[in-house]
N, C-alpha and C positions, 0 to 999 in steps of 0.2 A: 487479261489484266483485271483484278479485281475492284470494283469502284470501291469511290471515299464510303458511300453508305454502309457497303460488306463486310470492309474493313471496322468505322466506328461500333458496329453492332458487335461481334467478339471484344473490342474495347471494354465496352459499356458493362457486356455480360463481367466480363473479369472486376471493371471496377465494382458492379454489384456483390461479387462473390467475394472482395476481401473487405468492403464494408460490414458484410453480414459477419464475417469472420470476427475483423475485428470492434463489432458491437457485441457480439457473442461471450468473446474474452472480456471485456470489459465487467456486462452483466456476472459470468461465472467467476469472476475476481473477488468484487464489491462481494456476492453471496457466501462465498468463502471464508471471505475476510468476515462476515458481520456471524456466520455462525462458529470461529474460531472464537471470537470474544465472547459469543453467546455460553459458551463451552467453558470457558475461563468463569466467567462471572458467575455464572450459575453453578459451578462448585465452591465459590469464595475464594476466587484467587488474592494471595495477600499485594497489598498499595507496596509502592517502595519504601513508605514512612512503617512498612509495619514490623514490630520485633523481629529478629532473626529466630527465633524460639516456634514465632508464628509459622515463618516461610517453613522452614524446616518438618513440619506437623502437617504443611498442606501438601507440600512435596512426596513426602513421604505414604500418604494417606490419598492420595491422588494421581497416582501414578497412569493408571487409563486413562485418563483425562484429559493428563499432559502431552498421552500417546497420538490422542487423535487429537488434538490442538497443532500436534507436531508433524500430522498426516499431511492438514490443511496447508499447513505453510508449503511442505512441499508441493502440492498440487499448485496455488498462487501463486508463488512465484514467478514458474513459467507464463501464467499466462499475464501478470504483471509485464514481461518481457515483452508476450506479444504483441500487444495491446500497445504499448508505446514506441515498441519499430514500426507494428501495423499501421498506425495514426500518421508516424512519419511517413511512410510510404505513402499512404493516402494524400494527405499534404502535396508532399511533388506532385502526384497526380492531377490535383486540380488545381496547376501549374502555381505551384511554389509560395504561396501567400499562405503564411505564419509558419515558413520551414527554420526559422531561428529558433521559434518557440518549441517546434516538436524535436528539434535536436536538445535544446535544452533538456525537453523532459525527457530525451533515449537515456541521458548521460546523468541525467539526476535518477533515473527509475534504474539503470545499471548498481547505481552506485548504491541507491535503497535496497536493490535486491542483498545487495555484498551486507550491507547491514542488517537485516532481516536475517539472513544467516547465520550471523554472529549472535542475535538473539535467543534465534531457536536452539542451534547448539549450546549453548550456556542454559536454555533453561533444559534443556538434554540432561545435561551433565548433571543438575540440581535433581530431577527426579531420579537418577540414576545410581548419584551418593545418597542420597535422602532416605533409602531405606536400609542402610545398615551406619547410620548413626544414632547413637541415643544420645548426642547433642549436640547443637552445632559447635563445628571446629571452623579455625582462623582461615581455610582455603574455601572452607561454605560459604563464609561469608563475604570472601571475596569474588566468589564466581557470581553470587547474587547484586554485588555490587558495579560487578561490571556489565551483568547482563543489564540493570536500572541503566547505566552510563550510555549504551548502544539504544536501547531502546528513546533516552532522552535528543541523540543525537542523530535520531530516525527523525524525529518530527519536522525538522528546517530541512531533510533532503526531501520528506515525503510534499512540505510545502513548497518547495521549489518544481518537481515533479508536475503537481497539482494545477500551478499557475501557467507552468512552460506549455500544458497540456491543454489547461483551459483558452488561451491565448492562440493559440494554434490551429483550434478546432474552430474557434469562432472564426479568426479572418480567412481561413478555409471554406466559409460557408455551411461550415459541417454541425454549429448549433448553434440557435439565440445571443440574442445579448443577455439574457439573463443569466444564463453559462457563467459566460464570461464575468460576471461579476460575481456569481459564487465562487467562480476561483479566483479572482480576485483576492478578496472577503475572506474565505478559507486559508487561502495561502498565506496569504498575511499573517493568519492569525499562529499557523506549524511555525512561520520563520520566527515571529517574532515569540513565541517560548521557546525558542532554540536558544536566544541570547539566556535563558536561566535556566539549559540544560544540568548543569552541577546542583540547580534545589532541586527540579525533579525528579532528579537521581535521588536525592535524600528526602523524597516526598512529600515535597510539595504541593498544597492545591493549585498550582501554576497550571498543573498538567491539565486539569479538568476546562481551561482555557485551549489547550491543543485537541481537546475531545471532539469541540466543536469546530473546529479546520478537520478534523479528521473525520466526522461526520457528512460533513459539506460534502468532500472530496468523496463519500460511497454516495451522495444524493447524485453528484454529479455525472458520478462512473454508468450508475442506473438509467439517469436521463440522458446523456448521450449514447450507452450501449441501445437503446430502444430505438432511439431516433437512426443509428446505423442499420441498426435490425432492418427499420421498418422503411428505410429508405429507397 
């Protein structure tokens, strides 16, 4: 018969191996995510308030750029996924304090992922017609307008996400109070420019208020994937 101690130790190793795991995913998320935009911005991607004449010119003129922006999302994604079954998992592990929260965020980071998708295909599609129009037509400008729409309607699930996740991880044990109240703070801040998704769409400086929940949420991803790491 194997004692309690031979036993706990294979435990232990395991729950070490899927913290690393899923501090790991976390870190190569946030990194993903911060050079996909890095990638965007530094070519001039156009606002949503900007002509359709604009988008059209960058689209078309930036076609690599949208390639590998379109790379990243792929790669993110899954590990998006990981990272918030992983967390749940974890959660039950260290018997079940904030398993509300991290099912919240399995079911909101599911449902972000569904939208993120919708995103990248749509700006797909834009770089795709963009180089054999010489100007934009009435279906360009709606795929651009619905890609603005999904991307506006990303911020209140990424914020709900954020908070189910932040929440979760704290009464787990698994990080600070100060966690916790960036995703708080953060989260609040995705849900509540969620309620003026429809100006964002039409470009609004609203958004530049969800920059900063969206921010929070890579500070937070960084410091709790480390604290896993290094756990």
């Amino acid at each position: 018969m194997r004692s309690p101690q031979n036993t706990a130790t294979p435990l232990a190793r395991s729950w070490f191996v899927r913290g690393r795991l899923v501090g790991a995913a976390a870190i190569a998320f946030a990194v993903s995510v911060a050079i996909e935009n890095a990638v965007l911005a530094g070519t001039g991607a156009p606002t949503f308030g900007a002509p359709i004449e604009e988008v059209l010119a960058y689209y078309a003129a930036n076609r690599d750029s949208v390639a590998i922006a379109s790379g990243l999302v792929a790669l993110y994604l899954p590990l998006l996924l990981v990272f918030v079954t992983g967390l749940h998992g974890l959660v039950e592990r260290r018997g079940g304090a904030g398993a509300d929260g991290s099912r919240l965020a399995l079911a909101a980071g599911a449902a972000l992922s569904a939208i993120f998708v919708l995103v990248n295909v749509l700006q797909i599609g834009l770089a795709l017609s963009a180089g054999g129009l010489a100007e934009p037509t009435p279906a360009f400008e709606l795929v651009w307008q619905v890609h603005a729409a999904a991307f506006a309607l990303a911020l209140p699930t990424l914020g709900t996400t954020f908070i189910g996740a932040a929440l979760a991880a704290h009464a787990s044990g698994l990080t600070p109070a100060w966690q916790r109240l960036l995703g708080l703070v953060g989260g609040s801040l995705l849900l509540a420019v969620g309620l003026g998704n429809l100006a964002i769409a039409d470009g609004s400086a609203l958004i530049f208020v969800g920059l900063l929940g969206f921010a929070a949420w890579l500070v937070w991803l960084l410091a709790t994937g480390v604290r896993l790491v290094r756990s």
